[in-house]
ChimeraX commands (.cxc) that place a marker at each C-alpha (Angstrom):
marker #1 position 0.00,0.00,0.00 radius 0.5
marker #1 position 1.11,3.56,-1.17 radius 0.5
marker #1 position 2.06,5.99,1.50 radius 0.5
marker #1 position 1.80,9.64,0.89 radius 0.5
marker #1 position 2.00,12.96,2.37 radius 0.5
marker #1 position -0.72,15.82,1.83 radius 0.5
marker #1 position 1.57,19.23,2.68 radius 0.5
marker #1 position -0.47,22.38,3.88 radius 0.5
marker #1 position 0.28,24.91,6.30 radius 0.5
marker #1 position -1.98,24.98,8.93 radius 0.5
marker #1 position -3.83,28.00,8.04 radius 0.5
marker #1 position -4.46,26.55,4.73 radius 0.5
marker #1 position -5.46,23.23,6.51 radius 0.5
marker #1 position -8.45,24.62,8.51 radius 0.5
marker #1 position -9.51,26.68,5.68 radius 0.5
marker #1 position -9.01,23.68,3.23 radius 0.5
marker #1 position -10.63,20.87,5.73 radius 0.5
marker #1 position -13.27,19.18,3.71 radius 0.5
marker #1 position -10.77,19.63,0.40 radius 0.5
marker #1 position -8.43,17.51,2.35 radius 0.5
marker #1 position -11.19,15.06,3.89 radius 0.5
marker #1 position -12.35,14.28,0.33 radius 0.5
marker #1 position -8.72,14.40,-1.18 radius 0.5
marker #1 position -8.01,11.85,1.67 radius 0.5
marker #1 position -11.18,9.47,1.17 radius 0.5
marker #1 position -10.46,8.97,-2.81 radius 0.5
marker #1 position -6.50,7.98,-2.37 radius 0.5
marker #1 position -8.12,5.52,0.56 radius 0.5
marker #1 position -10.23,4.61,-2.33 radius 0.5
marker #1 position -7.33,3.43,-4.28 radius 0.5
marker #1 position -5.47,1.73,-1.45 radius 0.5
marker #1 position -3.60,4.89,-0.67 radius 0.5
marker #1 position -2.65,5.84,2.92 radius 0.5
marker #1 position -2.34,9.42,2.58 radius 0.5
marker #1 position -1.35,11.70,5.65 radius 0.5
marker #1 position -1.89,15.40,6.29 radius 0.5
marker #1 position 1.48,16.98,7.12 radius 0.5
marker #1 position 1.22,20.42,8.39 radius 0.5
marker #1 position 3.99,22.60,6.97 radius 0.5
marker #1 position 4.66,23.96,10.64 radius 0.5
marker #1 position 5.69,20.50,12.07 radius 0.5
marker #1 position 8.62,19.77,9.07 radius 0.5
marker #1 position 12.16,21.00,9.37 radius 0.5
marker #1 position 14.31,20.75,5.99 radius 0.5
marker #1 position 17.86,21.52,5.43 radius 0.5
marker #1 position 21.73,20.58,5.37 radius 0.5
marker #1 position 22.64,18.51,8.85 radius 0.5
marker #1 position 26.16,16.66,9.00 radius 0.5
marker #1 position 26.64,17.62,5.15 radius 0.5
marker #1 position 23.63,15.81,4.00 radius 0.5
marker #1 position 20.06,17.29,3.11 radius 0.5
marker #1 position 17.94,16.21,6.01 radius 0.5
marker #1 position 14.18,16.27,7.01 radius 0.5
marker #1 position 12.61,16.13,10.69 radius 0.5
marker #1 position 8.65,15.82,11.43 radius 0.5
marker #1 position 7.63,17.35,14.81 radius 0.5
marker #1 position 11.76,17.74,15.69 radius 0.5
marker #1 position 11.93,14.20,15.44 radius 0.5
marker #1 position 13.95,11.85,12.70 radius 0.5
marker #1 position 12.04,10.01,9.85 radius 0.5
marker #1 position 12.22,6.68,9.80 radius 0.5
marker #1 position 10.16,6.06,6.45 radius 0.5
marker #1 position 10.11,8.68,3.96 radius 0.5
marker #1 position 6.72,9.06,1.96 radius 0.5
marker #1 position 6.32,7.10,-1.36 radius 0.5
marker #1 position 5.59,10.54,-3.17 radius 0.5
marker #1 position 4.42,13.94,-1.63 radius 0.5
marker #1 position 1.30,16.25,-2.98 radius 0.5
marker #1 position 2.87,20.17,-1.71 radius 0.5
marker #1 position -0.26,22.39,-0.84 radius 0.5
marker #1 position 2.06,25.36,0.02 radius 0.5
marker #1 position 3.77,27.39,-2.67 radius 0.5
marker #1 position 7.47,27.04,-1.15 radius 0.5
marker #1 position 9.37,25.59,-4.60 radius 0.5
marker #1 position 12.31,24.97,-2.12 radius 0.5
marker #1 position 10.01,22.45,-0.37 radius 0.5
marker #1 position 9.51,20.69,-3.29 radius 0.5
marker #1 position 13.40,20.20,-4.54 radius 0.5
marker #1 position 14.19,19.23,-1.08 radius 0.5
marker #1 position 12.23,16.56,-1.01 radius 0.5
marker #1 position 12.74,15.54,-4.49 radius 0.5
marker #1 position 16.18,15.72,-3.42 radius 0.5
marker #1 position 15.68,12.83,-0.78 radius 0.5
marker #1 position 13.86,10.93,-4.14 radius 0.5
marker #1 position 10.47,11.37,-3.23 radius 0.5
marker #1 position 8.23,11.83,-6.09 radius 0.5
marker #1 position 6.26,14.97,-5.77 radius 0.5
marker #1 position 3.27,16.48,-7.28 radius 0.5
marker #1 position 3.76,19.38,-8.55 radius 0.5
marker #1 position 7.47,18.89,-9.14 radius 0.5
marker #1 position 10.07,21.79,-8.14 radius 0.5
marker #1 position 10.37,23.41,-11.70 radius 0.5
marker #1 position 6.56,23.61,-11.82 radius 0.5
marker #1 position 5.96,25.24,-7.96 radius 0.5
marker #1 position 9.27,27.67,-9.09 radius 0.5
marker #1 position 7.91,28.95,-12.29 radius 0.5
marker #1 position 3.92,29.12,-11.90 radius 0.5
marker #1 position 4.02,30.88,-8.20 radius 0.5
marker #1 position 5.90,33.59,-10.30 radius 0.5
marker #1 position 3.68,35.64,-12.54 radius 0.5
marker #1 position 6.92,37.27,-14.10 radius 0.5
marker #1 position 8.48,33.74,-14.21 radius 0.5
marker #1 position 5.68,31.86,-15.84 radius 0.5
marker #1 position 5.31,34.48,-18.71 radius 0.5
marker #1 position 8.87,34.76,-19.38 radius 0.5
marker #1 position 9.10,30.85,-19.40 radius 0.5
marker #1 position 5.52,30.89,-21.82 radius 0.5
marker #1 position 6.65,33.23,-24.43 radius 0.5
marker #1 position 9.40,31.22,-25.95 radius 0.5
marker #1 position 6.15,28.59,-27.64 radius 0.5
marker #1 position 4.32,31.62,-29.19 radius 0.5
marker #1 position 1.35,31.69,-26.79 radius 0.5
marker #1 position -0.64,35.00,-27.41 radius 0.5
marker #1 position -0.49,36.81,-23.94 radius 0.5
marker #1 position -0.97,40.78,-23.14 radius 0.5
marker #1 position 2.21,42.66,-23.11 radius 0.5
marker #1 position 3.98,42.04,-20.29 radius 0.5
marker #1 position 6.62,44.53,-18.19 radius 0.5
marker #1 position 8.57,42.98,-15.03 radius 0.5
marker #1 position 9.79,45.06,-12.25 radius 0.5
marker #1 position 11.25,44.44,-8.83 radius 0.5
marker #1 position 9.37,46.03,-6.08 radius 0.5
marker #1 position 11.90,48.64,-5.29 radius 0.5
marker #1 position 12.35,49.82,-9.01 radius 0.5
marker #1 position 9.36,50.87,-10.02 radius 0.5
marker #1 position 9.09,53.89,-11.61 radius 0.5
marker #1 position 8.10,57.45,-10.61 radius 0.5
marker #1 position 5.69,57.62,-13.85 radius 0.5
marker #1 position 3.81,53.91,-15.05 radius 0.5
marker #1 position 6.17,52.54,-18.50 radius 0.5
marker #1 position 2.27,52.44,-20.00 radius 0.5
marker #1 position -0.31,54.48,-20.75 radius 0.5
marker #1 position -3.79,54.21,-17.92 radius 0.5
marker #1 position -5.68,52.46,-17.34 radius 0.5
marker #1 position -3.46,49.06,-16.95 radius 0.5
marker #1 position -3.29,46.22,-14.04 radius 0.5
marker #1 position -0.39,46.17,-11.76 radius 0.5
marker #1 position -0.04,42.35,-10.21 radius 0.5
marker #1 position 2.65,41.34,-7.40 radius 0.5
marker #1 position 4.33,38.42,-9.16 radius 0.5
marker #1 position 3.43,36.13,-6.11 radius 0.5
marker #1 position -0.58,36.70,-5.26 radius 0.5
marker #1 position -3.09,34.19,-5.80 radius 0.5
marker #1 position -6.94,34.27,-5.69 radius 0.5
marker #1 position -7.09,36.94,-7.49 radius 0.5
marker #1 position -5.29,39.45,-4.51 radius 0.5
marker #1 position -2.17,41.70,-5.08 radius 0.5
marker #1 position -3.82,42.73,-8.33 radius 0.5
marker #1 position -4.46,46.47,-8.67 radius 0.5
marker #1 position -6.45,48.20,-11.54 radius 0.5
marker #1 position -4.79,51.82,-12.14 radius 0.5
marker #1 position -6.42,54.23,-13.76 radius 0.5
marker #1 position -4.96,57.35,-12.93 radius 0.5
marker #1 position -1.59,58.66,-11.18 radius 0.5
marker #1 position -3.42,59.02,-7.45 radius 0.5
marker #1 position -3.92,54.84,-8.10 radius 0.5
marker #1 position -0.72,54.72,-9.51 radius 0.5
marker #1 position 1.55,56.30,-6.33 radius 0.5
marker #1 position -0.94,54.30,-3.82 radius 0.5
marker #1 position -0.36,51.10,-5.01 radius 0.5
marker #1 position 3.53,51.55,-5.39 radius 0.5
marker #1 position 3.80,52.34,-1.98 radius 0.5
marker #1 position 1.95,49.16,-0.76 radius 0.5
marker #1 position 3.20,45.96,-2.48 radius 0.5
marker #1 position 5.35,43.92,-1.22 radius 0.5
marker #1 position 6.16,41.90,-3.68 radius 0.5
marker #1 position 7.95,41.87,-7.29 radius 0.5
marker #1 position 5.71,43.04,-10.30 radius 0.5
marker #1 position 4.07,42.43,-13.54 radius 0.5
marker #1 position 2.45,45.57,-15.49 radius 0.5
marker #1 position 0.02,44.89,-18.52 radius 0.5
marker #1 position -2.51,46.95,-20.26 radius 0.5
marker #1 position -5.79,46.80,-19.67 radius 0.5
marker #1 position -7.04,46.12,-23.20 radius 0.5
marker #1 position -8.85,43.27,-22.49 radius 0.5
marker #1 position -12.29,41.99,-21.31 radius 0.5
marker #1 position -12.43,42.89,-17.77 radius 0.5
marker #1 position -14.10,40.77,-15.25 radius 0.5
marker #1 position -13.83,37.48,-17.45 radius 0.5
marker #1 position -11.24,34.70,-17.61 radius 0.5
marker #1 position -11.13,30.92,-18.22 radius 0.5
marker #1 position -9.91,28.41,-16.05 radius 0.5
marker #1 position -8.61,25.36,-17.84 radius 0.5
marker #1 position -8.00,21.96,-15.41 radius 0.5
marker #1 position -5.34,20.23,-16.36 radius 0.5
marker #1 position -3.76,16.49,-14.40 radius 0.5
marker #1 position -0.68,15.47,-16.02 radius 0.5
marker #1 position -0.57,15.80,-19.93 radius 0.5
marker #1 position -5.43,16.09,-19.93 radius 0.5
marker #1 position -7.37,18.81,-20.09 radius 0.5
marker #1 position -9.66,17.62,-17.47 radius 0.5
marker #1 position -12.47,20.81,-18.78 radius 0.5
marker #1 position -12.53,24.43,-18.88 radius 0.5
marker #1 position -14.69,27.14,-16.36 radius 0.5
marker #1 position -15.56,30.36,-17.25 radius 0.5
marker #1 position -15.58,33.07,-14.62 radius 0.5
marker #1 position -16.77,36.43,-14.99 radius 0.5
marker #1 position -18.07,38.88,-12.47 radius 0.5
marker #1 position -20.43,42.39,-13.36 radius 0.5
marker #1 position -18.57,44.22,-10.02 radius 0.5
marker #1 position -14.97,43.61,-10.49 radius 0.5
marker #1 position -12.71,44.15,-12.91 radius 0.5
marker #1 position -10.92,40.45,-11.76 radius 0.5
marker #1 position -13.37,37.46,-12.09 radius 0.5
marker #1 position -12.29,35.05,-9.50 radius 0.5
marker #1 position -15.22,32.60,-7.72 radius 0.5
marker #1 position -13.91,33.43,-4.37 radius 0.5
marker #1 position -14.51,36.92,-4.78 radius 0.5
marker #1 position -17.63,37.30,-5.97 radius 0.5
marker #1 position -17.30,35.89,-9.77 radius 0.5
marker #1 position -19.73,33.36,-11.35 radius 0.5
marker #1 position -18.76,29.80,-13.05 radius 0.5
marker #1 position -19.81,28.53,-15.74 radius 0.5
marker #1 position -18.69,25.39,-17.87 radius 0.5
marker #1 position -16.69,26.15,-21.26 radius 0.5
marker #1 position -16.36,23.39,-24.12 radius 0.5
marker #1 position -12.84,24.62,-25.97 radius 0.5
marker #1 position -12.95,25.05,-29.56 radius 0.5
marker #1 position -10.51,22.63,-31.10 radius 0.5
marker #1 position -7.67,25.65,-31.66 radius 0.5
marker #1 position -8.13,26.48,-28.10 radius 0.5
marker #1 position -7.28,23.11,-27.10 radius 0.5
marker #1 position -4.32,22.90,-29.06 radius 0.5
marker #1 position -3.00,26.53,-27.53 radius 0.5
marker #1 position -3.90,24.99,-24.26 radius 0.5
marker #1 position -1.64,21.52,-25.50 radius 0.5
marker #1 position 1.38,23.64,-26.38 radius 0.5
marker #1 position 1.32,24.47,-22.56 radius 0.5
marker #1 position 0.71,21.31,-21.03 radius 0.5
marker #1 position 3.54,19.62,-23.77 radius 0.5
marker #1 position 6.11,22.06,-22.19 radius 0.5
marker #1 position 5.95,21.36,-18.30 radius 0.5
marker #1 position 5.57,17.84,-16.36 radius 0.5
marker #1 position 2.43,19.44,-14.89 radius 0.5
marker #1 position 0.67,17.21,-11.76 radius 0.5
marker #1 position -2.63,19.71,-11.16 radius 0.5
marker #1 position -2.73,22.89,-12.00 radius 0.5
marker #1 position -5.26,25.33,-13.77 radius 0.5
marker #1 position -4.05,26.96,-16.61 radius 0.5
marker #1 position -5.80,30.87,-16.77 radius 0.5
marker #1 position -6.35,33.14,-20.04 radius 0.5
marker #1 position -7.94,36.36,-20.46 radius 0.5
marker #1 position -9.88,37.49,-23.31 radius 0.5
marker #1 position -9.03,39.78,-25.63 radius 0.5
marker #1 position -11.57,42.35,-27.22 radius 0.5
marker #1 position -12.79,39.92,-29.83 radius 0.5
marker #1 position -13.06,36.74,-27.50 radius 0.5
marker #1 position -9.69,35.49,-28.37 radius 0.5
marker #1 position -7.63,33.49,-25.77 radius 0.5
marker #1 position -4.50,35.51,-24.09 radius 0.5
marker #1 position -2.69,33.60,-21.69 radius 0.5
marker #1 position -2.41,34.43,-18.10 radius 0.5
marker #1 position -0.72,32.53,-15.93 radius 0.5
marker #1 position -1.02,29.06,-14.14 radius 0.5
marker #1 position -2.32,28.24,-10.70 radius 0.5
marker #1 position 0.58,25.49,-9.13 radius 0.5
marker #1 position -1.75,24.92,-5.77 radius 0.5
marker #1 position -5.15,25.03,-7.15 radius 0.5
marker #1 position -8.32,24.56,-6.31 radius 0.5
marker #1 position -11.39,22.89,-7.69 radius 0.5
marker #1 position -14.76,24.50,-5.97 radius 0.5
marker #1 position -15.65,25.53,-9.49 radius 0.5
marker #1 position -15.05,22.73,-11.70 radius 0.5
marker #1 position -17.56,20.61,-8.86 radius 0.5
marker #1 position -20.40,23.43,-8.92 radius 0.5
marker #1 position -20.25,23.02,-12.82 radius 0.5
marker #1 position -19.75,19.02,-13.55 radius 0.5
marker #1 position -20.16,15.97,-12.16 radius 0.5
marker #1 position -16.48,15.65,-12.50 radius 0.5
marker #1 position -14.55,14.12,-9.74 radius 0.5
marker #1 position -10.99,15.68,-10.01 radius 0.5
marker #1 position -9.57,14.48,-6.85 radius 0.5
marker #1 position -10.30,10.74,-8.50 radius 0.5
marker #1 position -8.70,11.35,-11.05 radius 0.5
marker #1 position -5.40,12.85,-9.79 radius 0.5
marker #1 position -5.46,10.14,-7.28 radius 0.5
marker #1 position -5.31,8.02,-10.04 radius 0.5
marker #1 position -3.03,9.89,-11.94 radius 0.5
marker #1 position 0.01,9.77,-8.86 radius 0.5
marker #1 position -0.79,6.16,-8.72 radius 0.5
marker #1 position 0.18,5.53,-11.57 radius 0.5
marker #1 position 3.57,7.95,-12.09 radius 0.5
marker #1 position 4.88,6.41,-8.43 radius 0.5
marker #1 position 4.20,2.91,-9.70 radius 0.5
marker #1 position 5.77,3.68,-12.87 radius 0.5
marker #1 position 9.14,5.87,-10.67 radius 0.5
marker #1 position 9.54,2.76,-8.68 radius 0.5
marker #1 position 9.39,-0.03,-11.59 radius 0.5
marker #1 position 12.52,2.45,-13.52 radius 0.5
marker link #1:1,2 radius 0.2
marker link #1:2,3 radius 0.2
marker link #1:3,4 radius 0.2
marker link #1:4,5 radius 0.2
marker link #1:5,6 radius 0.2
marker link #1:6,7 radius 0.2
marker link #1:7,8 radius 0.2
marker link #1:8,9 radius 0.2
marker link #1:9,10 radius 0.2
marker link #1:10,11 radius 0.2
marker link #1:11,12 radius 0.2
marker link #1:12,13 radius 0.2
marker link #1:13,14 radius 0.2
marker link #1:14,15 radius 0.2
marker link #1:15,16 radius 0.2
marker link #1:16,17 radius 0.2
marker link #1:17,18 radius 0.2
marker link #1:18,19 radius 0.2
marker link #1:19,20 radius 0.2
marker link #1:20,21 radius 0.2
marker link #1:21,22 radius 0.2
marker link #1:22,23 radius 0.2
marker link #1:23,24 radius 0.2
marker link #1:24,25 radius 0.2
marker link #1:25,26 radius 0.2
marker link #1:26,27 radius 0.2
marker link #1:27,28 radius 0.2
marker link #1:28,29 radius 0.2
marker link #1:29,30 radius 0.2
marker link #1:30,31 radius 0.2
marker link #1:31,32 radius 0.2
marker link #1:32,33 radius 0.2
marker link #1:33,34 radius 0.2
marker link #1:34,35 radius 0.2
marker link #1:35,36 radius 0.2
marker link #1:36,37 radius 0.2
marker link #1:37,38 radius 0.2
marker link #1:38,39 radius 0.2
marker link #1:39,40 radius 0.2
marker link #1:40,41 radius 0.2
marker link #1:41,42 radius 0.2
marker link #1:42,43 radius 0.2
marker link #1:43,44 radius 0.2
marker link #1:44,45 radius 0.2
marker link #1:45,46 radius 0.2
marker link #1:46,47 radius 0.2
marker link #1:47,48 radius 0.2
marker link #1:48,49 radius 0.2
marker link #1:49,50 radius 0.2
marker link #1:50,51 radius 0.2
marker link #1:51,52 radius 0.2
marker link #1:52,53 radius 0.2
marker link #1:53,54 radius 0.2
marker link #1:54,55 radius 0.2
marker link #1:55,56 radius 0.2
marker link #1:56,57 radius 0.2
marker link #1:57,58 radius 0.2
marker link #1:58,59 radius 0.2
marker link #1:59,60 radius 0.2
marker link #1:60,61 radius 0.2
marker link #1:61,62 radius 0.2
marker link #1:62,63 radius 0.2
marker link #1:63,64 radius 0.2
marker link #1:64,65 radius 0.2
marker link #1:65,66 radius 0.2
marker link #1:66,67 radius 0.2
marker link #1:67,68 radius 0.2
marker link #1:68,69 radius 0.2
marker link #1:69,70 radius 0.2
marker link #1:70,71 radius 0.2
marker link #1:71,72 radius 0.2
marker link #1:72,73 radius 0.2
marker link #1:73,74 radius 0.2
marker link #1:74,75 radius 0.2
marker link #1:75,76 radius 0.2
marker link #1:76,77 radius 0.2
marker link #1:77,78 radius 0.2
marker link #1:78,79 radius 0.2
marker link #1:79,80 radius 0.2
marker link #1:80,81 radius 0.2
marker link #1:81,82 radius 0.2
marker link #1:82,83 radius 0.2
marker link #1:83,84 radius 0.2
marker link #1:84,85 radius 0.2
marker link #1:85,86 radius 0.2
marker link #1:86,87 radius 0.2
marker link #1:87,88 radius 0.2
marker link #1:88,89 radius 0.2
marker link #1:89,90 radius 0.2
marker link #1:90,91 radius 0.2
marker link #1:91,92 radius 0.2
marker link #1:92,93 radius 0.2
marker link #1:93,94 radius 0.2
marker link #1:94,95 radius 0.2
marker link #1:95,96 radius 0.2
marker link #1:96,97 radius 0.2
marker link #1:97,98 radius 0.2
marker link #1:98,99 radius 0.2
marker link #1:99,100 radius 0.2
marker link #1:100,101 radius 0.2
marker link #1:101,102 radius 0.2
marker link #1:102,103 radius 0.2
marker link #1:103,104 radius 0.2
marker link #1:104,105 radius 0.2
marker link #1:105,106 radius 0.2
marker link #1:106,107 radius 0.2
marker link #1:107,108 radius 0.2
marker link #1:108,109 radius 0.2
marker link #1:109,110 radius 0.2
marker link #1:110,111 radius 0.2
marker link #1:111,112 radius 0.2
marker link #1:112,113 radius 0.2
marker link #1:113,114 radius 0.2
marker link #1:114,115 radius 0.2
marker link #1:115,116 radius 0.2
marker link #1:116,117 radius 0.2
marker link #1:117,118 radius 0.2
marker link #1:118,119 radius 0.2
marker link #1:119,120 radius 0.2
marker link #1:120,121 radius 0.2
marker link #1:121,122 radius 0.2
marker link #1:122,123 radius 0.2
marker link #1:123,124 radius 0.2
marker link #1:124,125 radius 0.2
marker link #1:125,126 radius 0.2
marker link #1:126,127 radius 0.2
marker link #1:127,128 radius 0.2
marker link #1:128,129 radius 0.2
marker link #1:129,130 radius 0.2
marker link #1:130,131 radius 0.2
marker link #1:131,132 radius 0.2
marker link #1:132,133 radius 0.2
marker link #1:133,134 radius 0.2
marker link #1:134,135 radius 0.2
marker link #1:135,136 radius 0.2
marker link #1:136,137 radius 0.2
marker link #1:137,138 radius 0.2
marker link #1:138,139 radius 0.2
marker link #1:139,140 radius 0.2
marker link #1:140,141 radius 0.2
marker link #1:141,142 radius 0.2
marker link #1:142,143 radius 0.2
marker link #1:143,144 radius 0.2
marker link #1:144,145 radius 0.2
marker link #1:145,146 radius 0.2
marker link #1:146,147 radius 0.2
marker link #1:147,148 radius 0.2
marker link #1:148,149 radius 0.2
marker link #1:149,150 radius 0.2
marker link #1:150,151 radius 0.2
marker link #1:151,152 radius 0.2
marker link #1:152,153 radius 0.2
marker link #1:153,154 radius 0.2
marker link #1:154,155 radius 0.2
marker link #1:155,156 radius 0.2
marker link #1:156,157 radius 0.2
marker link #1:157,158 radius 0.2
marker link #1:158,159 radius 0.2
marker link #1:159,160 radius 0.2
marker link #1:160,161 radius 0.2
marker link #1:161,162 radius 0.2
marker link #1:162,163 radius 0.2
marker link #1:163,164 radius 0.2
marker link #1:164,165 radius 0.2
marker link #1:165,166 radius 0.2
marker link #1:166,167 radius 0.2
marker link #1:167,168 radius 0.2
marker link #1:168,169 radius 0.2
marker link #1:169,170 radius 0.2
marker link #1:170,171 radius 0.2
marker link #1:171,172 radius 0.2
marker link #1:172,173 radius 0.2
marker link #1:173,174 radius 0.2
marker link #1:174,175 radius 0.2
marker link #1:175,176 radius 0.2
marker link #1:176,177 radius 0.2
marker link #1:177,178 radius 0.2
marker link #1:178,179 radius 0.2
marker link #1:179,180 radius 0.2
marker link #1:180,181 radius 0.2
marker link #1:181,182 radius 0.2
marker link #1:182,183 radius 0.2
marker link #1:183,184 radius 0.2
marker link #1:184,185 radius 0.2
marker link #1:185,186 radius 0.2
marker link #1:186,187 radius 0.2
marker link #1:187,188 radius 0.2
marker link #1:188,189 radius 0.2
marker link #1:189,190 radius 0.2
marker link #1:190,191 radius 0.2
marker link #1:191,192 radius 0.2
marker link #1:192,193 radius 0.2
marker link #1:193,194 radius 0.2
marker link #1:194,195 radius 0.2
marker link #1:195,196 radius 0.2
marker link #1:196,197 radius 0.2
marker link #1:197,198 radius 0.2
marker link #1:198,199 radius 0.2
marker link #1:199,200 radius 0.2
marker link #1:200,201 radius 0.2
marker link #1:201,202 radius 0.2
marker link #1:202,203 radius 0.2
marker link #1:203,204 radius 0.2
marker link #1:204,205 radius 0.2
marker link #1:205,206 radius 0.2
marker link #1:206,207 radius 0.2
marker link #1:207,208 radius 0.2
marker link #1:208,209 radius 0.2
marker link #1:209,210 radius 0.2
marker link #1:210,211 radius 0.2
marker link #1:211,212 radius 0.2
marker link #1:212,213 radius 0.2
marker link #1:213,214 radius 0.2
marker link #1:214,215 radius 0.2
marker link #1:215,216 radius 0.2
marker link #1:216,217 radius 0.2
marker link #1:217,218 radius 0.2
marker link #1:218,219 radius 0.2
marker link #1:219,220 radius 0.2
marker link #1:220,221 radius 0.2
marker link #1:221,222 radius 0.2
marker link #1:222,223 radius 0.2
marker link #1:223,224 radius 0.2
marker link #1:224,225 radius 0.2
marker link #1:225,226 radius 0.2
marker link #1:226,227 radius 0.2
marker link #1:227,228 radius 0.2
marker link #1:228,229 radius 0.2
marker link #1:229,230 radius 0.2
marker link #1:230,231 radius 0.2
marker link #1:231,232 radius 0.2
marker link #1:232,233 radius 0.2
marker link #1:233,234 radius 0.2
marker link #1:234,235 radius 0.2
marker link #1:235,236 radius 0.2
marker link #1:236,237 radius 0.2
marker link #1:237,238 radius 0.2
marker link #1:238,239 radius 0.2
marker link #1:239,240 radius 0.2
marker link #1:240,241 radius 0.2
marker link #1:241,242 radius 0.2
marker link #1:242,243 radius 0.2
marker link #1:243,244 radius 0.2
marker link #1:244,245 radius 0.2
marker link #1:245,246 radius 0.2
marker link #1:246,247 radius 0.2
marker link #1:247,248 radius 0.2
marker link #1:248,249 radius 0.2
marker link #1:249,250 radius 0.2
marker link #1:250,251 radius 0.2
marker link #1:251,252 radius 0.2
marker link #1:252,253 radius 0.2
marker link #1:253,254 radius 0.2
marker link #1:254,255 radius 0.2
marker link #1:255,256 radius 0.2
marker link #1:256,257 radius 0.2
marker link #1:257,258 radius 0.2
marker link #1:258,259 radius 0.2
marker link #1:259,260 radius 0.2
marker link #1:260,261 radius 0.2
marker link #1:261,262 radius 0.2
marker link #1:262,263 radius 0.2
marker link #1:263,264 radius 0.2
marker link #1:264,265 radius 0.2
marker link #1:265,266 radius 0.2
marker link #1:266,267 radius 0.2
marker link #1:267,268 radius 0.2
marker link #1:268,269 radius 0.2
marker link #1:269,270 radius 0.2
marker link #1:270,271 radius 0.2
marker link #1:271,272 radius 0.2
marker link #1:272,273 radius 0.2
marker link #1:273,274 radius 0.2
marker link #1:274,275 radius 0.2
marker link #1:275,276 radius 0.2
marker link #1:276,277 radius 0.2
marker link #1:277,278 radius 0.2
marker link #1:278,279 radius 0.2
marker link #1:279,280 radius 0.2
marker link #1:280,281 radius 0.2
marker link #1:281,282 radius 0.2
marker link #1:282,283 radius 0.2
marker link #1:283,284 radius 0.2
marker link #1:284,285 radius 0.2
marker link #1:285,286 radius 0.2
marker link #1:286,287 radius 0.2
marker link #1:287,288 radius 0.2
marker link #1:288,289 radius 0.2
view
């Protein structure tokens, strides 16, 4: 029997509880033993010269079959690679996707359409915006939809320089506002497509506010979303576009830790099944090599 650790910080945890109840009931399902490990309770790092790992300050005496990382720490996940556990998603996936500057540098090299794009560390931003108003300023490490700013003037403009925390991405705002697709994707499958849109905010996440709705792709959106999934050794994520002004896919950026509230309200699909099934299968097929 498989043995495998579900990673969350416990913040995430309590907020995440029946996520993890059902995530735990379908790997049970499949004659997986899979164990919440809060975040809190694991030490990693270099001990003696050799990358170690402690639970609760105390050794390990079995490491995991594979691990399924909840947090968005991409050191987390090459550590325990590191110590050969199979993890879902892998390092290069957590390091590039919970980095909005990252992911569309990494993107643009297969010719995916995507708004312009500007980078800028936090502490370089400029006195006056490198684009013309309105345009969205995004910290390069929010999720959910937060740390994105719509600026429409210079007031908006010095305001939200002097709060972020973060690194940036700037983009024009010549797109449809308050609409985006969400595209679920387990390994190299487009599991199905949500679209989210909202009538009070210019961002159309479900968790603030935003409606879903199920999406069939057009076969050309498919294979734009293909030319994605063919370039990363994706576990779960969700793959986001924008629309441009005449309904036209532009790529936005890809959710590493994310969540499937939508995709149930919408289908009958049971995602959680399938990327049970999906692990199953890579950590039988890691341990046959």
């Amino acid at each position: 029997m498989l043995n495998g650790w579900l990673i969350y910080r416990k913040e995430d945890a309590a907020t995440n509880h029946s996520y993890i109840l059902w995530f735990i009931e379908e790997a049970s399902k499949q004659q997986i033993d899979l164990e919440l490990i809060l975040r809190e309770d694991l030490i990693i790092g270099i001990e003696n010269w050799k990358k170690q790992m402690k639970l609760k300050k105390q050794p390990i005496t079995r490491l995991p079959d594979f691990a399924v990382v909840r947090t968005r720490e991409p050191l987390l996940n090459c550590h325990l690679e590191a110590l050969g556990i199979p993890v879902f998603n892998p390092a290069n996936v957590s390091a590039i996707c919970n980095n909005k500057a990252a992911t569309h540098h990494y993107i643009s090299q297969f010719n995916i359409p995507m708004a312009d794009t500007f980078y800028f560390p936090k502490d370089l931003l400029p006195d006056l915006p490198p684009i013309s108003f309105p345009f969205v300023l995004k910290e390069v490490d929010g999720h959910g939809g937060k740390q994105v700013y719509y600026i429409e003037n210079e007031r908006q403009w010095s305001h939200s320089a002097e709060k972020i925390q973060s690194d940036t991405i700037i983009q024009p705002a010549n797109v449809q506002l308050g609409k985006d697709l969400r595209v679920f994707v387990i390994g190299k499958e487009i599991v199905g497509a949500v679209l989210r849109a909202s009538d009070k905010d210019f961002r159309a996440n479900y968790t603030l506010g935003g409606t879903a709705a199920w999406y069939e792709l057009n076969s050309g959106e498919r294979k734009l979303v293909q030319k994605i999934i063919e370039s990363m050794d994706f576990g779960l994520v969700g793959i986001d576009f924008l629309f441009d002004s005449e309904g036209g896919l532009l790529f936005n950026e890809i959710e590493d830790v994310v969540g499937s509230r939508t995709l149930s309200q919408v289908s009958d699909i049971n995602l959680l099944e399938k990327y049970v099934s999906f692990i199953k299968k890579n950590v039988k097929r890691s341990s046959d090599i």
